[in-house]
PyMOL Python script that loads the backbone (N, CA, C, O; Angstrom):
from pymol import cmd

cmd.read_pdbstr("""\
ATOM      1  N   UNK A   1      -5.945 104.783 190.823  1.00  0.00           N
ATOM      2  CA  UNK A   1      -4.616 104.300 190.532  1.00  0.00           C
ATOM      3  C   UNK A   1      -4.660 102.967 189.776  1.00  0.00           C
ATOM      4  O   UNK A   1      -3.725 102.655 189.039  1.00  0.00           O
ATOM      5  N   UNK A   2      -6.079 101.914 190.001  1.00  0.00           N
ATOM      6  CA  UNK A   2      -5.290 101.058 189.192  1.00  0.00           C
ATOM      7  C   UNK A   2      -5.629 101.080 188.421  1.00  0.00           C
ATOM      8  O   UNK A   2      -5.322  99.932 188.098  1.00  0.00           O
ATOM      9  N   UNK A   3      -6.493 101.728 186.993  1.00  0.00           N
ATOM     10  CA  UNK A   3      -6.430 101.856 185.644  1.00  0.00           C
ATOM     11  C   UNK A   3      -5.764 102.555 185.281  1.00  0.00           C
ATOM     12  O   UNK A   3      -5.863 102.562 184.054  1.00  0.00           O
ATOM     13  N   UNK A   4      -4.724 103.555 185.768  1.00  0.00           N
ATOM     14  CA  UNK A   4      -3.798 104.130 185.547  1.00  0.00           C
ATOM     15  C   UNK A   4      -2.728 103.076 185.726  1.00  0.00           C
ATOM     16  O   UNK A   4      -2.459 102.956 184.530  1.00  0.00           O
ATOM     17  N   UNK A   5      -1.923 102.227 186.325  1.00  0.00           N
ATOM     18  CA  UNK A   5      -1.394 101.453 186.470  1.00  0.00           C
ATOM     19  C   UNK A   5      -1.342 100.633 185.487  1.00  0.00           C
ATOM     20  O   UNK A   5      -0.369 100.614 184.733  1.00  0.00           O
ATOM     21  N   UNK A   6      -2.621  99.642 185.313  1.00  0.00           N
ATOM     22  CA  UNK A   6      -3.128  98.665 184.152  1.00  0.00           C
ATOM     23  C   UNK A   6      -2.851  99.513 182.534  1.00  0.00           C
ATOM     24  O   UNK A   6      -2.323  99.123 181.492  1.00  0.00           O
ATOM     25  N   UNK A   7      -3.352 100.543 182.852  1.00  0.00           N
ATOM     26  CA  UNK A   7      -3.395 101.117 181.134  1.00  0.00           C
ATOM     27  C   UNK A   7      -1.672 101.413 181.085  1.00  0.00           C
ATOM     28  O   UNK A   7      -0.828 100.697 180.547  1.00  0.00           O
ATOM     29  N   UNK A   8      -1.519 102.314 181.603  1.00  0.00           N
ATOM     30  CA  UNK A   8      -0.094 102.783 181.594  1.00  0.00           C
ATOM     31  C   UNK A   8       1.391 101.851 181.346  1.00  0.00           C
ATOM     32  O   UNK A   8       2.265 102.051 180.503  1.00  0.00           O
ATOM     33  N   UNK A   9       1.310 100.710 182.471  1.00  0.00           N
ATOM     34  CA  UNK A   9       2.449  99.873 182.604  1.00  0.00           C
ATOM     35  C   UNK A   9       2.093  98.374 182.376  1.00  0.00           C
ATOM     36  O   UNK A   9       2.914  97.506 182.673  1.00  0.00           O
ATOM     37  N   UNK A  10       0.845  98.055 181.838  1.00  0.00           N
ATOM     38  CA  UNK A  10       0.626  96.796 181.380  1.00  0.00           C
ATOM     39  C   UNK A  10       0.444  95.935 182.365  1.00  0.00           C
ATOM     40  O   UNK A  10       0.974  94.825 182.317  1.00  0.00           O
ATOM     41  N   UNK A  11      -0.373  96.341 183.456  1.00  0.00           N
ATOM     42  CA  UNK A  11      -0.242  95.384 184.628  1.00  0.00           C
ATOM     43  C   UNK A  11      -1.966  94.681 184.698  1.00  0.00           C
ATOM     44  O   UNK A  11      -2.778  94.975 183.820  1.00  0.00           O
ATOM     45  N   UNK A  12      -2.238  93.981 185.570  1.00  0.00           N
ATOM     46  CA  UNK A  12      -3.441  93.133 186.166  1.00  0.00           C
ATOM     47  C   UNK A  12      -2.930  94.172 187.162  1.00  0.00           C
ATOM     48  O   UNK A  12      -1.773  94.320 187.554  1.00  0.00           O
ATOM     49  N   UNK A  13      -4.510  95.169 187.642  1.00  0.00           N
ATOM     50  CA  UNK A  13      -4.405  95.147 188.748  1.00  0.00           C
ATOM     51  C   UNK A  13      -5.736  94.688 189.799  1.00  0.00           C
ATOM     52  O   UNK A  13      -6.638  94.048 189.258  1.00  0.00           O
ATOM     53  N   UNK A  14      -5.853  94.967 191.105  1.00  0.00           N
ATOM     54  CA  UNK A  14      -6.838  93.882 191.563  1.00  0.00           C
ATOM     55  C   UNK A  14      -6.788  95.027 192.669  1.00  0.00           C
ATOM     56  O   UNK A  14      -5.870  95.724 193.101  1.00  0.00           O
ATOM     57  N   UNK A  15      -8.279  94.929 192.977  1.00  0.00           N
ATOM     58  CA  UNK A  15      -8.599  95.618 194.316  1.00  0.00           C
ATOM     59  C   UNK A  15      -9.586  94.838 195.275  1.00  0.00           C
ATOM     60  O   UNK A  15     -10.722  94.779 194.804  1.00  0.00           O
ATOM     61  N   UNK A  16      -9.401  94.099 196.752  1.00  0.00           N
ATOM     62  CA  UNK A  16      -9.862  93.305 197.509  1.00  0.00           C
ATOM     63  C   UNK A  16     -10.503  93.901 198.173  1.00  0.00           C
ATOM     64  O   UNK A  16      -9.991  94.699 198.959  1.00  0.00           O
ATOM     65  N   UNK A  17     -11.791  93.735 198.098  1.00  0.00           N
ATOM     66  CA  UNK A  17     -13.062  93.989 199.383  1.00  0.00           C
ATOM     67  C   UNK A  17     -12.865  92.828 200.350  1.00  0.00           C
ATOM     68  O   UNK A  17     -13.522  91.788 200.413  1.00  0.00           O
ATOM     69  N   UNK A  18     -11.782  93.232 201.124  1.00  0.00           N
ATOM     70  CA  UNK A  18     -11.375  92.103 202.247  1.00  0.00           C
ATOM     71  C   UNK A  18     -12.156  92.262 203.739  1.00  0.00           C
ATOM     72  O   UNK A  18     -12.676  93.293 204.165  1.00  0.00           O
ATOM     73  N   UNK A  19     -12.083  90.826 204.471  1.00  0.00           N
ATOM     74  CA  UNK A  19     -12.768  90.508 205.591  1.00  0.00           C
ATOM     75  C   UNK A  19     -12.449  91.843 206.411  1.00  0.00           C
ATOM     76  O   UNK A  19     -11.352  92.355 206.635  1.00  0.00           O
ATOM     77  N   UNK A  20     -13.929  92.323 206.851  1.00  0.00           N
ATOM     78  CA  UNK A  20     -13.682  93.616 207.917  1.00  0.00           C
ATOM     79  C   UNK A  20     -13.384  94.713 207.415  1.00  0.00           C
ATOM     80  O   UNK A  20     -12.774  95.589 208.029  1.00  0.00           O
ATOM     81  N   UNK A  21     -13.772  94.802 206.250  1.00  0.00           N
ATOM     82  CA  UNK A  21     -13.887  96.249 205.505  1.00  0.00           C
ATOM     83  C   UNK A  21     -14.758  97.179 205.699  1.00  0.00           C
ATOM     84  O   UNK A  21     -14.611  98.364 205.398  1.00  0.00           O
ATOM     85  N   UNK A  22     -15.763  96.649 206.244  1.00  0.00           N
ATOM     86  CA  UNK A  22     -16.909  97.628 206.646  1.00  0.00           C
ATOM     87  C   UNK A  22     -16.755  97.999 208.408  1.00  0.00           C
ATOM     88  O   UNK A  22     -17.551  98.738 208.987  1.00  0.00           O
ATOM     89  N   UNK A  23     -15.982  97.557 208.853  1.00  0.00           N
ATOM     90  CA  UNK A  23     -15.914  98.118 210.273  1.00  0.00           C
ATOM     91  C   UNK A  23     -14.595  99.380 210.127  1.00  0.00           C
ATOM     92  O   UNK A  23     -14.100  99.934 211.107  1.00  0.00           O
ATOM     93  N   UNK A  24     -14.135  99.695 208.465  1.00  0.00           N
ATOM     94  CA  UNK A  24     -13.007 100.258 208.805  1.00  0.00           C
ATOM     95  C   UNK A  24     -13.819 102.335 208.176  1.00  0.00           C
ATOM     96  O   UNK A  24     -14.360 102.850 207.198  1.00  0.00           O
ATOM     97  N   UNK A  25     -13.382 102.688 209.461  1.00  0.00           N
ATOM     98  CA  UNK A  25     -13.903 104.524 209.189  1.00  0.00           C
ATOM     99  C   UNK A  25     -15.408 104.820 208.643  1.00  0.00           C
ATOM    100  O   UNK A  25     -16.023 105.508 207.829  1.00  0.00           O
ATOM    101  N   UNK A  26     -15.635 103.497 209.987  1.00  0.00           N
ATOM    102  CA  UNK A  26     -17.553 103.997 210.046  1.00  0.00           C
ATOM    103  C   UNK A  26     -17.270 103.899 211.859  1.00  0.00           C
ATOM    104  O   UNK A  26     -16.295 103.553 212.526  1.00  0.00           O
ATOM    105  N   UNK A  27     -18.635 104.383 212.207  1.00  0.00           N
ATOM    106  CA  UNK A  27     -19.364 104.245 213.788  1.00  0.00           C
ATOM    107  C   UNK A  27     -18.921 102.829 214.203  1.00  0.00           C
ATOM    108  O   UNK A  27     -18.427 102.024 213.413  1.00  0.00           O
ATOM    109  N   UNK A  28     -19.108 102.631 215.313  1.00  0.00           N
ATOM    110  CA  UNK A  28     -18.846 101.251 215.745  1.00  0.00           C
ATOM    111  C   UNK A  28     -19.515 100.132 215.362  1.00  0.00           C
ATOM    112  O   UNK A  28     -19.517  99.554 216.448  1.00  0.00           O
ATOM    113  N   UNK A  29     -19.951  99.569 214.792  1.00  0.00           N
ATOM    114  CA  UNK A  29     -20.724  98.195 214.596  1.00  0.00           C
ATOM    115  C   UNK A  29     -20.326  97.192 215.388  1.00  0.00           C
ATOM    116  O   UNK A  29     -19.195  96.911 215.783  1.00  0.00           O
ATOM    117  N   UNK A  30     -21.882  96.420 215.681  1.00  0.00           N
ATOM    118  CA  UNK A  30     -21.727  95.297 216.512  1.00  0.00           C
ATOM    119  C   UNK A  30     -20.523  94.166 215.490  1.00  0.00           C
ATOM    120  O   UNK A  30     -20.398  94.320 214.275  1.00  0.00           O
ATOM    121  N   UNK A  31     -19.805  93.157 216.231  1.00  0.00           N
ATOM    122  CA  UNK A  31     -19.159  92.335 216.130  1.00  0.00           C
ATOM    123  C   UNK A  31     -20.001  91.203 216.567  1.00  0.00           C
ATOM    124  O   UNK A  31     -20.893  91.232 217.414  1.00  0.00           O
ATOM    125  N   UNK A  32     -19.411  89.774 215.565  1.00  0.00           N
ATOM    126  CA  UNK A  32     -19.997  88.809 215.747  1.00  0.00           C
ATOM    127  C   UNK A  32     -18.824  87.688 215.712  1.00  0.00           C
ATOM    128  O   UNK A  32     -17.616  87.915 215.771  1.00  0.00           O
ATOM    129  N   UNK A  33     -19.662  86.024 215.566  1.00  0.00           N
ATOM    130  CA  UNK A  33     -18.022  85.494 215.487  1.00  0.00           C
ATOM    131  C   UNK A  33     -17.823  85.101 213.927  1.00  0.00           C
ATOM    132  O   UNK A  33     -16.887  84.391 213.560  1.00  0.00           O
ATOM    133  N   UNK A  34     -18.861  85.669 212.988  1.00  0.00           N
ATOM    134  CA  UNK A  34     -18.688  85.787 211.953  1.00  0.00           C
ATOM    135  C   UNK A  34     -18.501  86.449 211.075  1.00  0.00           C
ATOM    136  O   UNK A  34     -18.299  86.307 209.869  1.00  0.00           O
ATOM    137  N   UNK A  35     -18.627  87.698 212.183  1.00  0.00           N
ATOM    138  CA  UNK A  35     -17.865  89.094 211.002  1.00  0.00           C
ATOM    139  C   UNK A  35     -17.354  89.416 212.834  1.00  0.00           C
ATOM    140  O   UNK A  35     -17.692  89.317 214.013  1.00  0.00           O
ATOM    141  N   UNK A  36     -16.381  89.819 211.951  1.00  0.00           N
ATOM    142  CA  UNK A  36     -15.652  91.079 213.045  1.00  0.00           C
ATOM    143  C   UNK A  36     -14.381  91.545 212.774  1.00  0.00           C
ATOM    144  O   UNK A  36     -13.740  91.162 211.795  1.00  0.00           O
ATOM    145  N   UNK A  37     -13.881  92.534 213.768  1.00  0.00           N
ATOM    146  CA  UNK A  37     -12.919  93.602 213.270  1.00  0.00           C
ATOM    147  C   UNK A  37     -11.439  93.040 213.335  1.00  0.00           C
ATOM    148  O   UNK A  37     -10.878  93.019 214.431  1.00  0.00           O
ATOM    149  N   UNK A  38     -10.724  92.541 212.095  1.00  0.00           N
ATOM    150  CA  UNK A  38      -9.472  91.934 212.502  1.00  0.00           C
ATOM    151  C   UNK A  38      -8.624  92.891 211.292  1.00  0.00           C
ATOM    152  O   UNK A  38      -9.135  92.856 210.173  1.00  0.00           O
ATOM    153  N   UNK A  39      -7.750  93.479 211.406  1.00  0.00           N
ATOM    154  CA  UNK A  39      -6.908  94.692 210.895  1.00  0.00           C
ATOM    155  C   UNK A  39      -6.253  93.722 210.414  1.00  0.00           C
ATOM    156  O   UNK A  39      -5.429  94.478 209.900  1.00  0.00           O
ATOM    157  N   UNK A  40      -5.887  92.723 210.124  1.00  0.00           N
ATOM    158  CA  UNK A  40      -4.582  91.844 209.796  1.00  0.00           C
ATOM    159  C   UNK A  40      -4.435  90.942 209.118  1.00  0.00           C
ATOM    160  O   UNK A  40      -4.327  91.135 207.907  1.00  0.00           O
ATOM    161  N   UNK A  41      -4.389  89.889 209.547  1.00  0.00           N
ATOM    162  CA  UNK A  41      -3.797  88.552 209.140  1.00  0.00           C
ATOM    163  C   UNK A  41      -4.868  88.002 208.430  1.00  0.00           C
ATOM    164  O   UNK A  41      -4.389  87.246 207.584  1.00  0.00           O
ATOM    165  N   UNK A  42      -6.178  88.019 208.362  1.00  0.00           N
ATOM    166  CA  UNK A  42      -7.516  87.814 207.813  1.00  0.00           C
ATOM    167  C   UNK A  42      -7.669  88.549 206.504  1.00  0.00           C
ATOM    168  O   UNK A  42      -7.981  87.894 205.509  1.00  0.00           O
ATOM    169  N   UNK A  43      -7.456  90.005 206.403  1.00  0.00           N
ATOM    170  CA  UNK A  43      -7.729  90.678 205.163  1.00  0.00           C
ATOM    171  C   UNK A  43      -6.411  90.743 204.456  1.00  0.00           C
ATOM    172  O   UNK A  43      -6.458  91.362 203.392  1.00  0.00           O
ATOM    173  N   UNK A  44      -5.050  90.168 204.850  1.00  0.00           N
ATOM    174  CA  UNK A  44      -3.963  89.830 204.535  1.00  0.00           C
ATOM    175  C   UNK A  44      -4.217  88.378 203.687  1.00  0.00           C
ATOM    176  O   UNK A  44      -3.971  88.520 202.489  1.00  0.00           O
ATOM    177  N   UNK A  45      -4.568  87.291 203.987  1.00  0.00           N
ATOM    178  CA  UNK A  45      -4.809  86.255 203.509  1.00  0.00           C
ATOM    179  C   UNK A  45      -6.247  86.357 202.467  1.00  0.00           C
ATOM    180  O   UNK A  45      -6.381  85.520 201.574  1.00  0.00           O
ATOM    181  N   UNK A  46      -7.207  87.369 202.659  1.00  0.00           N
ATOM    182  CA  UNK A  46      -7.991  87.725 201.147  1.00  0.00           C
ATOM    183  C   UNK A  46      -7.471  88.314 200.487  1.00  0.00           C
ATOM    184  O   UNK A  46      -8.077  88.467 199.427  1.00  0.00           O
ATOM    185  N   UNK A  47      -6.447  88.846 200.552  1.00  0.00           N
ATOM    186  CA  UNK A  47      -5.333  89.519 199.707  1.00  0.00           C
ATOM    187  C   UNK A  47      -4.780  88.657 198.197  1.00  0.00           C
ATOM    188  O   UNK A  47      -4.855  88.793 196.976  1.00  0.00           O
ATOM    189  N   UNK A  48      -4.184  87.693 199.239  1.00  0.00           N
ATOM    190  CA  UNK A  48      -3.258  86.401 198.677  1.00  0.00           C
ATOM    191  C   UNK A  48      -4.292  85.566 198.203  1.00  0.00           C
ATOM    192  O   UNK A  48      -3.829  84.908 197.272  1.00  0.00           O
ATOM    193  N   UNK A  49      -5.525  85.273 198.415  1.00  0.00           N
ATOM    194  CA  UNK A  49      -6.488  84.238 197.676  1.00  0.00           C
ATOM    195  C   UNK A  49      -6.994  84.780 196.627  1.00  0.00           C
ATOM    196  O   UNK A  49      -7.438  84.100 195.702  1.00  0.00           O
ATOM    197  N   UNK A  50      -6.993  86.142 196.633  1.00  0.00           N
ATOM    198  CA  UNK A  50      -7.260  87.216 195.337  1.00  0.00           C
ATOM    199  C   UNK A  50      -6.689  87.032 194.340  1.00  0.00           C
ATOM    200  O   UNK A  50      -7.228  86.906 193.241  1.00  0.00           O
ATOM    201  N   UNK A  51      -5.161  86.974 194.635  1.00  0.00           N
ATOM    202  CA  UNK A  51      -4.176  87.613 193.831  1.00  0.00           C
ATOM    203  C   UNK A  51      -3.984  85.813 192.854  1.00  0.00           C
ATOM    204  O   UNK A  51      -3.820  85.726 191.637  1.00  0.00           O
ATOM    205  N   UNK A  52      -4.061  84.752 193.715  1.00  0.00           N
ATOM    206  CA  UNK A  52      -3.786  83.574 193.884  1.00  0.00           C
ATOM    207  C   UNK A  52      -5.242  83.152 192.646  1.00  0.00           C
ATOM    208  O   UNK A  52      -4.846  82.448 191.717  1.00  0.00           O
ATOM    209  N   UNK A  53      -6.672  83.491 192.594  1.00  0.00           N
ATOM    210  CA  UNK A  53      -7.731  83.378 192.234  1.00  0.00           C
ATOM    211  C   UNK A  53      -7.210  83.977 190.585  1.00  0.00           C
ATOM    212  O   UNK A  53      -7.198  83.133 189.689  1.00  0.00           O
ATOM    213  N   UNK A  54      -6.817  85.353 190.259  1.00  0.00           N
ATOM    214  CA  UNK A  54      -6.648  86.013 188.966  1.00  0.00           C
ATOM    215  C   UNK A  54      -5.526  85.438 188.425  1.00  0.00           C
ATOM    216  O   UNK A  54      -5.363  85.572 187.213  1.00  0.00           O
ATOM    217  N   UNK A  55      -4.518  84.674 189.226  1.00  0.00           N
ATOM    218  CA  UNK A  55      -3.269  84.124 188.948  1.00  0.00           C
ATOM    219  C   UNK A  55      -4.020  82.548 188.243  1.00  0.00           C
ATOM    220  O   UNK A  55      -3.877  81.956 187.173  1.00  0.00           O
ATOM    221  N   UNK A  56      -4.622  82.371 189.147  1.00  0.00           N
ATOM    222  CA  UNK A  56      -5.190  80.616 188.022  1.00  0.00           C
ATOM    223  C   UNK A  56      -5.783  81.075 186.805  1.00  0.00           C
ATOM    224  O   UNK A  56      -5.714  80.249 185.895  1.00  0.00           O
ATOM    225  N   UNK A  57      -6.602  82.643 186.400  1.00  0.00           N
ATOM    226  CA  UNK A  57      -7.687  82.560 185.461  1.00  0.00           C
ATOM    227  C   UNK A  57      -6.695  82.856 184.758  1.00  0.00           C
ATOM    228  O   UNK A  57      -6.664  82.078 183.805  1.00  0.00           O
ATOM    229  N   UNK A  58      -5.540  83.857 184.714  1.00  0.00           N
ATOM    230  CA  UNK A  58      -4.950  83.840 183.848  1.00  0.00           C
ATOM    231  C   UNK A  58      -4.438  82.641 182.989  1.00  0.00           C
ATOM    232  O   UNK A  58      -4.254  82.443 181.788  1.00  0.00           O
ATOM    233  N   UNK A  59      -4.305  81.997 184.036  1.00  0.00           N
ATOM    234  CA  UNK A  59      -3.288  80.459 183.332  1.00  0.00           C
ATOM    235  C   UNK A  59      -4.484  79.954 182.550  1.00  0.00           C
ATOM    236  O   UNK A  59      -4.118  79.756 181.392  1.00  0.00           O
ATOM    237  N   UNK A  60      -5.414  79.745 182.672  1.00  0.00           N
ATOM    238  CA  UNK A  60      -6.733  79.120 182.566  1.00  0.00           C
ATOM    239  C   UNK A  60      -7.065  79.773 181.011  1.00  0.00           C
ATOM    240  O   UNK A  60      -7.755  79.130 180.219  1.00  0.00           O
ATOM    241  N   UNK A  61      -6.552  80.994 180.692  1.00  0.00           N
ATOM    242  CA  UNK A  61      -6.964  81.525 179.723  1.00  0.00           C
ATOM    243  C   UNK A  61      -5.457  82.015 179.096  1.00  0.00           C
ATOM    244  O   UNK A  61      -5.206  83.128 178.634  1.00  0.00           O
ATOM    245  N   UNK A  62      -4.413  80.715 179.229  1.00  0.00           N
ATOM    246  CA  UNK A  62      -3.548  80.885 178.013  1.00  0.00           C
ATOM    247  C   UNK A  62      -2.619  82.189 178.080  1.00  0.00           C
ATOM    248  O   UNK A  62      -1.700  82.467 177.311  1.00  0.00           O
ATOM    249  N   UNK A  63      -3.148  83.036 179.354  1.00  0.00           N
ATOM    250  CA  UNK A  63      -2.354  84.671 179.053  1.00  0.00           C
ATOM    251  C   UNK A  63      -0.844  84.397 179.489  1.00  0.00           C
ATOM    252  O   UNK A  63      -0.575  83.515 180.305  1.00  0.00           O
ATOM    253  N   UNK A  64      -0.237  84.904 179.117  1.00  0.00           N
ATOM    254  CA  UNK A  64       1.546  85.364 179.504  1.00  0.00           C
ATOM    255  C   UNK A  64       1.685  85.875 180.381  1.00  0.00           C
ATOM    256  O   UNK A  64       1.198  87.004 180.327  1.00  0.00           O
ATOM    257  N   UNK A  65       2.178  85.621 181.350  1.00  0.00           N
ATOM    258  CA  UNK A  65       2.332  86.822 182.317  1.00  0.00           C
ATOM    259  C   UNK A  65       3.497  86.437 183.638  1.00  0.00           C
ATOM    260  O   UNK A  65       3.518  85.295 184.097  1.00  0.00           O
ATOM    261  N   UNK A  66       4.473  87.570 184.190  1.00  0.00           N
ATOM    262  CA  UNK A  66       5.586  87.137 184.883  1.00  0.00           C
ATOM    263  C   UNK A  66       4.915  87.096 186.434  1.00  0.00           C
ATOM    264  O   UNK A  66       4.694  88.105 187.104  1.00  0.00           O
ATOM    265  N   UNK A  67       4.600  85.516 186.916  1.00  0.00           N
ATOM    266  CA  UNK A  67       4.266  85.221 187.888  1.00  0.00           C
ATOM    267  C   UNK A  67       5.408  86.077 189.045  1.00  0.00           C
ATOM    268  O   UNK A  67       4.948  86.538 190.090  1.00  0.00           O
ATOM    269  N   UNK A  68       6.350  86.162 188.834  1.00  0.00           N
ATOM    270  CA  UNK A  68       7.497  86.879 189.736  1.00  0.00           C
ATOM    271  C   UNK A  68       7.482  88.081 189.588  1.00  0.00           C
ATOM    272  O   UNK A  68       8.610  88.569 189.648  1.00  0.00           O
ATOM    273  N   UNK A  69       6.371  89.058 189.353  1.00  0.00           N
ATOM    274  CA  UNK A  69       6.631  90.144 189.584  1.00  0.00           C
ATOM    275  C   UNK A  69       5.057  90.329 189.616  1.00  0.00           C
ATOM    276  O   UNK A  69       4.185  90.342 188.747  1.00  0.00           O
ATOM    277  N   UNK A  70       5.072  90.476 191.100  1.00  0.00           N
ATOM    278  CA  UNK A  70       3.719  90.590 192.005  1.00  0.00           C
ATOM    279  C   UNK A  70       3.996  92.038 192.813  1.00  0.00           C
ATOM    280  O   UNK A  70       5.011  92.125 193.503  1.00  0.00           O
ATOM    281  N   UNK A  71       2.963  93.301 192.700  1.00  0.00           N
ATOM    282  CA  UNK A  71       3.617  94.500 193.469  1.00  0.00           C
ATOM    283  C   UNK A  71       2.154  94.556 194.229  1.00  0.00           C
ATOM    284  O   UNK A  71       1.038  94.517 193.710  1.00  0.00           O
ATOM    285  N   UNK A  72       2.525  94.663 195.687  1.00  0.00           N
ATOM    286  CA  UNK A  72       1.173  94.654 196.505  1.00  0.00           C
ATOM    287  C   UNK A  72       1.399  96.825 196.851  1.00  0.00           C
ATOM    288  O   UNK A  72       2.521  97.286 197.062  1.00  0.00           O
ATOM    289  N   UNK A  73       0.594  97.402 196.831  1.00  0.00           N
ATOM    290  CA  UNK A  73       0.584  98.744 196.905  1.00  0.00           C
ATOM    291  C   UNK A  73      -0.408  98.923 198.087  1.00  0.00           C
ATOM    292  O   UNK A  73      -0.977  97.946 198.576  1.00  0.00           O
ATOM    293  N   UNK A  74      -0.606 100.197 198.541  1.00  0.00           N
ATOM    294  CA  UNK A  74      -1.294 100.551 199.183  1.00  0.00           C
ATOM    295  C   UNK A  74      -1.241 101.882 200.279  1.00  0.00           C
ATOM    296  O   UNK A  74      -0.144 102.111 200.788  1.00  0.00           O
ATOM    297  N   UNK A  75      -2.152 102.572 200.571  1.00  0.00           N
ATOM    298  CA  UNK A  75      -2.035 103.676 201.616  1.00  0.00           C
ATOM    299  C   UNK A  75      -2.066 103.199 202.761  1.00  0.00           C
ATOM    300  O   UNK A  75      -2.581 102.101 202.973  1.00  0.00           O
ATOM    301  N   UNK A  76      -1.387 104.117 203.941  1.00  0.00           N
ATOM    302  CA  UNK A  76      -2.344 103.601 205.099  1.00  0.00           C
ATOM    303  C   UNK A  76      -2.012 102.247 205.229  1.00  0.00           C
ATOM    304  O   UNK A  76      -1.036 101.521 205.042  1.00  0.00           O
ATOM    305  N   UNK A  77      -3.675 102.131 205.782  1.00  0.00           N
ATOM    306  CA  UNK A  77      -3.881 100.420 206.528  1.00  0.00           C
ATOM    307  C   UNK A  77      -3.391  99.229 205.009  1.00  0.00           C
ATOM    308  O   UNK A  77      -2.962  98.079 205.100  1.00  0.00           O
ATOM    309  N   UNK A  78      -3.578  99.790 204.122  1.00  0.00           N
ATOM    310  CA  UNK A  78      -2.752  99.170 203.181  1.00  0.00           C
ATOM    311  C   UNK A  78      -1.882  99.270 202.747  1.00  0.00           C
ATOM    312  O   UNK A  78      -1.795  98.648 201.688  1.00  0.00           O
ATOM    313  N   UNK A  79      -0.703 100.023 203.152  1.00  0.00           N
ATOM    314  CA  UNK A  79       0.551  99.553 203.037  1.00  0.00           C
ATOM    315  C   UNK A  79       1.015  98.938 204.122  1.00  0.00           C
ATOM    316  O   UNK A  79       2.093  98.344 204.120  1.00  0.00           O
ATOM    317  N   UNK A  80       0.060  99.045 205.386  1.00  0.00           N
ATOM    318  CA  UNK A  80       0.281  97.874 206.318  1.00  0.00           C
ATOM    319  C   UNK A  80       0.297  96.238 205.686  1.00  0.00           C
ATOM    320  O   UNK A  80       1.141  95.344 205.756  1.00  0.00           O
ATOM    321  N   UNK A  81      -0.897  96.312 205.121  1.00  0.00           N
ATOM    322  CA  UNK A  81      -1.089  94.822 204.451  1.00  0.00           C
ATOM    323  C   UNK A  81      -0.455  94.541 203.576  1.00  0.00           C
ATOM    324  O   UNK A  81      -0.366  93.380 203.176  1.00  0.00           O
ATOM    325  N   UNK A  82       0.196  95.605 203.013  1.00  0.00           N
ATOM    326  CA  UNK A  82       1.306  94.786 201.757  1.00  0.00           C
ATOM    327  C   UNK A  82       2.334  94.506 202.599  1.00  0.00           C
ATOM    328  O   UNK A  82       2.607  93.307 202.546  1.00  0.00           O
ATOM    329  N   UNK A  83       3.210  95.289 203.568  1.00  0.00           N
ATOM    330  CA  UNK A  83       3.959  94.620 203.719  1.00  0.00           C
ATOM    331  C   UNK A  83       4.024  93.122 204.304  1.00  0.00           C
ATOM    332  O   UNK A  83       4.905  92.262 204.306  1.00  0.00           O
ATOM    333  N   UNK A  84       2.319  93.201 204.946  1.00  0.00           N
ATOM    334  CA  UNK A  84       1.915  92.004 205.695  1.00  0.00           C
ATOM    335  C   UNK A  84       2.141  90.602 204.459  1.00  0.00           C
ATOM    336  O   UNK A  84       2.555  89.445 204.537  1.00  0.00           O
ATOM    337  N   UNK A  85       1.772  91.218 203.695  1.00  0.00           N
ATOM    338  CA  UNK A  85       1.710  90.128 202.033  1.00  0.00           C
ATOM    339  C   UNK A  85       2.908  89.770 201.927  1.00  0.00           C
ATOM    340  O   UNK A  85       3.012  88.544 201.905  1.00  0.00           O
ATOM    341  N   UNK A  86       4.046  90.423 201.837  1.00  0.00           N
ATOM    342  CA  UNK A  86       5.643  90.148 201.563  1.00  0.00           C
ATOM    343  C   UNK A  86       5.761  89.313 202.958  1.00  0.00           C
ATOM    344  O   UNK A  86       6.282  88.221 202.732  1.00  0.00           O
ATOM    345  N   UNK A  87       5.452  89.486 204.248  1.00  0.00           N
ATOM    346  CA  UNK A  87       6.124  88.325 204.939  1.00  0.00           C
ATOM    347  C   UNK A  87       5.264  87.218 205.230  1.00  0.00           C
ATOM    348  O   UNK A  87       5.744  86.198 205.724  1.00  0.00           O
ATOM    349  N   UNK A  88       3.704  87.338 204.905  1.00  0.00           N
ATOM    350  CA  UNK A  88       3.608  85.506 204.378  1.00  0.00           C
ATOM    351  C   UNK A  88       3.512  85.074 203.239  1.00  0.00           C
ATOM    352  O   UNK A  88       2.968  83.980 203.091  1.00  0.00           O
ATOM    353  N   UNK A  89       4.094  85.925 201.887  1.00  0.00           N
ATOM    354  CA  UNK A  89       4.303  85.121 200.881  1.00  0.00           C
ATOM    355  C   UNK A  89       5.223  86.287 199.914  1.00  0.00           C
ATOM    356  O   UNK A  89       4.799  86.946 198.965  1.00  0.00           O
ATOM    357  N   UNK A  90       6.595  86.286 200.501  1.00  0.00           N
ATOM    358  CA  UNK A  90       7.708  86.632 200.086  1.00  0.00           C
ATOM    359  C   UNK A  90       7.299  86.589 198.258  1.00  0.00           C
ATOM    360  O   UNK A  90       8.159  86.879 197.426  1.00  0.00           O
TER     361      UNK A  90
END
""", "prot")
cmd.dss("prot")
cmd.show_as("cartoon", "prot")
cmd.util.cbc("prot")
cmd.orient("prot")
């Protein structure tokens, strides 16, 4: 979907290998206090440092682009996190 997206409707799109991605639809893995399994607010906020990271390079490199029209997508556990995205950064 997102080079279909990007090519199609002219967008940046971005896909996050966020905190605790590898504990998601494998066997159990050990947990530590430096990795471990948080569904939420953690891979919600690598979301926003992502989006926040391609948002400076753009500026950085002169491109045009409507900071106000940010679309977070997703299946599943990710359309959990988008909506998680809209309520800490409307």
């Amino acid at each position: 979907m997102r080079s279909v997206f990007a090519d199609e409707y002219n967008l940046v799109s971005i896909q996050c290998d966020y905190f605790g991605l590898e504990f998601m639809q494998h066997s159990p893995l050990p947990e530590s206090l430096y990795n471990f399994n948080d569904m939420g607010i953690m891979q919600a906020l690598d979301n926003l440092t992502a989006i926040g990271i391609v948002e400076q390079i753009l500026k950085d490199n002169n491109l045009n682009f409507n900071a106000g029209k940010v679309i977070a997508y997703g299946h599943s556990h990710g359309a959990y996190l988008a909506y998680l995205l809209n309520v800490l950064s409307p």
